[in-house]
C-alpha positions as a Markdown table, in Angstrom:
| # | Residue | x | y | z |
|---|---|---|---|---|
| 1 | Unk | 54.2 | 117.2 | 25.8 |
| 2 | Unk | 57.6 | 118.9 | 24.6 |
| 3 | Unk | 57.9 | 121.6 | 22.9 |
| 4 | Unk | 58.5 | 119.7 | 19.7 |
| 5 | Unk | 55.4 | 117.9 | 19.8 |
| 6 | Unk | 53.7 | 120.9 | 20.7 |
| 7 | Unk | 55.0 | 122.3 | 17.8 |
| 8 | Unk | 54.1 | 119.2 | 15.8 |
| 9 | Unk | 50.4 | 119.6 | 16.7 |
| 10 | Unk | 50.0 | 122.7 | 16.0 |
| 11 | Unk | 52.0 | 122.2 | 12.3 |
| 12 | Unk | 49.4 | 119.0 | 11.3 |
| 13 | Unk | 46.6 | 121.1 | 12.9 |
| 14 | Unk | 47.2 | 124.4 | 10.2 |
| 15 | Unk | 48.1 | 121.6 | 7.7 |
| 16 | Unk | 44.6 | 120.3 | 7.8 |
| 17 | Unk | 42.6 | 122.9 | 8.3 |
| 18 | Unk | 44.0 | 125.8 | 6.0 |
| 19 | Unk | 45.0 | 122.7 | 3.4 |
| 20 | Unk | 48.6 | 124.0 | 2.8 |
| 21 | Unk | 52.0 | 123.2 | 4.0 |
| 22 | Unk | 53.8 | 125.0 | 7.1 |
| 23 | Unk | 56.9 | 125.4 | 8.3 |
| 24 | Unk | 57.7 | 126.6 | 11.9 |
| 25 | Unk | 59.8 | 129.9 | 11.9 |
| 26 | Unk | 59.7 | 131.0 | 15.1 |
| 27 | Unk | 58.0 | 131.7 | 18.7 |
| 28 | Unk | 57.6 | 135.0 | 19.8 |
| 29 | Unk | 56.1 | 135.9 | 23.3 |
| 30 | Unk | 52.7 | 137.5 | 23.9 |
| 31 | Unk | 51.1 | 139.2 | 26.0 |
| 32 | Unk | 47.4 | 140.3 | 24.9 |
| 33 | Unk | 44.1 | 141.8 | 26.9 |
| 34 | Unk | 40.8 | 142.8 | 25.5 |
| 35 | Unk | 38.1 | 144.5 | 27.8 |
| 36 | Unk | 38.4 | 143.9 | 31.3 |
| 37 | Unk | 37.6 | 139.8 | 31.4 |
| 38 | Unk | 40.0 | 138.2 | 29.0 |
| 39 | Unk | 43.4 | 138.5 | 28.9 |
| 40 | Unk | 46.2 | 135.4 | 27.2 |
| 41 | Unk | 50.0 | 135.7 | 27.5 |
| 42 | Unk | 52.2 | 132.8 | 25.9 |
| 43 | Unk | 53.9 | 132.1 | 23.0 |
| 44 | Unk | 52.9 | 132.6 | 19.5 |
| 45 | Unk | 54.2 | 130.1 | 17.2 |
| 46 | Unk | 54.8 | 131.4 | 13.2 |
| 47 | Unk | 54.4 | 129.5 | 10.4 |
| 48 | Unk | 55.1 | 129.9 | 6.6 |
| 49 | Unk | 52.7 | 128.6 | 4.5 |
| 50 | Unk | 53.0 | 127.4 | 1.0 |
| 51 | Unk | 50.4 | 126.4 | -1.2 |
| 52 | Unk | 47.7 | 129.2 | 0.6 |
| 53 | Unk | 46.3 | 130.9 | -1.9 |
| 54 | Unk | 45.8 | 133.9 | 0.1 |
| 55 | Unk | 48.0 | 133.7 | 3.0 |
| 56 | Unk | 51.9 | 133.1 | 2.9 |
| 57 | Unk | 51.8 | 132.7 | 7.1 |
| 58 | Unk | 49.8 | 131.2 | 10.0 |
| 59 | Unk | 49.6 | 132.2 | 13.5 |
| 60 | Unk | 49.5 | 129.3 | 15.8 |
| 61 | Unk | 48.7 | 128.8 | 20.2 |
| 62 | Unk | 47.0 | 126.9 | 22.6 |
| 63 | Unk | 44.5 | 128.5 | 24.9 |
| 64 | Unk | 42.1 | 127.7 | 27.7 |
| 65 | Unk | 42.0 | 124.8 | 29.9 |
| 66 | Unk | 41.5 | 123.0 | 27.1 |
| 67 | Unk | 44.2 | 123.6 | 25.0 |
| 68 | Unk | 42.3 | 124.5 | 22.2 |
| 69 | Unk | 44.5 | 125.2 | 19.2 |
| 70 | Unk | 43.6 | 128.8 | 17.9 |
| 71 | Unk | 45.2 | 129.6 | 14.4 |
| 72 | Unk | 44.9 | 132.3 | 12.5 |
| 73 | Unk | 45.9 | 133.3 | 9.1 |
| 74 | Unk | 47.9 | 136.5 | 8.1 |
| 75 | Unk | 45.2 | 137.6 | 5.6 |
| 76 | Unk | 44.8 | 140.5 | 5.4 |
| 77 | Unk | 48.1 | 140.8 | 5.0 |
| 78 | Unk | 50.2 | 142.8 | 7.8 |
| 79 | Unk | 48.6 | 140.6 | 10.8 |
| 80 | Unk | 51.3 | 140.1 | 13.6 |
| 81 | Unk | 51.2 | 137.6 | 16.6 |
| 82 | Unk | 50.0 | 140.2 | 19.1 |
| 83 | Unk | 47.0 | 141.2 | 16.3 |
| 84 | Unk | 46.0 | 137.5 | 16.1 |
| 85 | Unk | 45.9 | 136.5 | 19.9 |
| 86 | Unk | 43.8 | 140.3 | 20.3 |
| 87 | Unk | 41.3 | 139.2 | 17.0 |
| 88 | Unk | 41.2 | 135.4 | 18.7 |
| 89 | Unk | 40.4 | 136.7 | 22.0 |
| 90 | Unk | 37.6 | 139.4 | 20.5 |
| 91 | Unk | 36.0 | 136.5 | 18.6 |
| 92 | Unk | 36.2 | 134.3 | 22.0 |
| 93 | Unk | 34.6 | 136.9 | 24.0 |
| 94 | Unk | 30.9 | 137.4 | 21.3 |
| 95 | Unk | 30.6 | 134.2 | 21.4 |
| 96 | Unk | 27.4 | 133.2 | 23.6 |
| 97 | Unk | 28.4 | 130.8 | 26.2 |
| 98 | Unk | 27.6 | 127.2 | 25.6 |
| 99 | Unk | 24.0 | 126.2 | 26.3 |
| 100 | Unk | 23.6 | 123.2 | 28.5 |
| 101 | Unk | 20.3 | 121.4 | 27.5 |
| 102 | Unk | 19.3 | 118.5 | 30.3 |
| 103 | Unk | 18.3 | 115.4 | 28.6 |
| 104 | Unk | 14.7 | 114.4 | 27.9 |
| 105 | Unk | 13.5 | 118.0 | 27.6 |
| 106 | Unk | 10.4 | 118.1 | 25.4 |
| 107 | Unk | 10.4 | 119.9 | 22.1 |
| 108 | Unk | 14.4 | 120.1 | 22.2 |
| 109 | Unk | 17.1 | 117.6 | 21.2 |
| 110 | Unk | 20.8 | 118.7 | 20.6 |
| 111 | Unk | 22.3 | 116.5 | 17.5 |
| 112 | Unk | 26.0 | 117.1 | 16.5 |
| 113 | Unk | 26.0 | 120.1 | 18.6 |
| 114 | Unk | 23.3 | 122.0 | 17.6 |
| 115 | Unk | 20.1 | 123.0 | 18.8 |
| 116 | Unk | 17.0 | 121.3 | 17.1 |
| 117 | Unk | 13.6 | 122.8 | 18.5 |
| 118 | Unk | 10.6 | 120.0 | 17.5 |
């Protein structure tokens, strides 16, 4: 993918999700750890946003082997790309680990992703 798709992706992505327009200001590089286990150096791409009603910029990255796009809004304001990877990676790290359930165990079904105990 090159860097203007990249770019692209993550544009529509904050588009959709925060329901505002963005425009791509810059990159700026990153290097972030939190604790001893997670740690995420890359680049940080800014966006201004228009039509947020809270928020005039956006955060955007991808991270994991997944590529996951991570945004995050400058709301508060005074949130700069090296805040946002650190708050991304906190949240990342209390998350509990996804819960494989095997099929066809009794008294549990998982529908859309969430754990249903009968």
């Amino acid at each position: 993918m090159s860097n203007d798709d990249y770019i692209s992706q993550l544009q529509a992505t904050i588009q959709g999700v925060h329901c505002c327009a963005a425009a791509h200001k810059e990159s700026v590089f990153v290097h972030e750890r939190v604790g001893l286990d997670a740690f995420w150096q890359g680049y940080v791409e800014i966006f201004d946003l228009t039509g947020h009603p809270q928020a005039k910029r956006c955060f955007g990255w991808s991270m994991g082997h997944s590529k996951e796009i991570v945004t995050v809004l400058d709301f508060p304001v005074g949130i700069n790309p090296h805040s946002a990877v650190k708050v991304a990676l906190a949240r990342r790290c209390s998350l509990p680990p996804p819960v494989k359930i095997p099929r066809g165990v009794p008294g549990i079904s998982l529908r859309n992703n969430r754990i249903s105990v009968c």
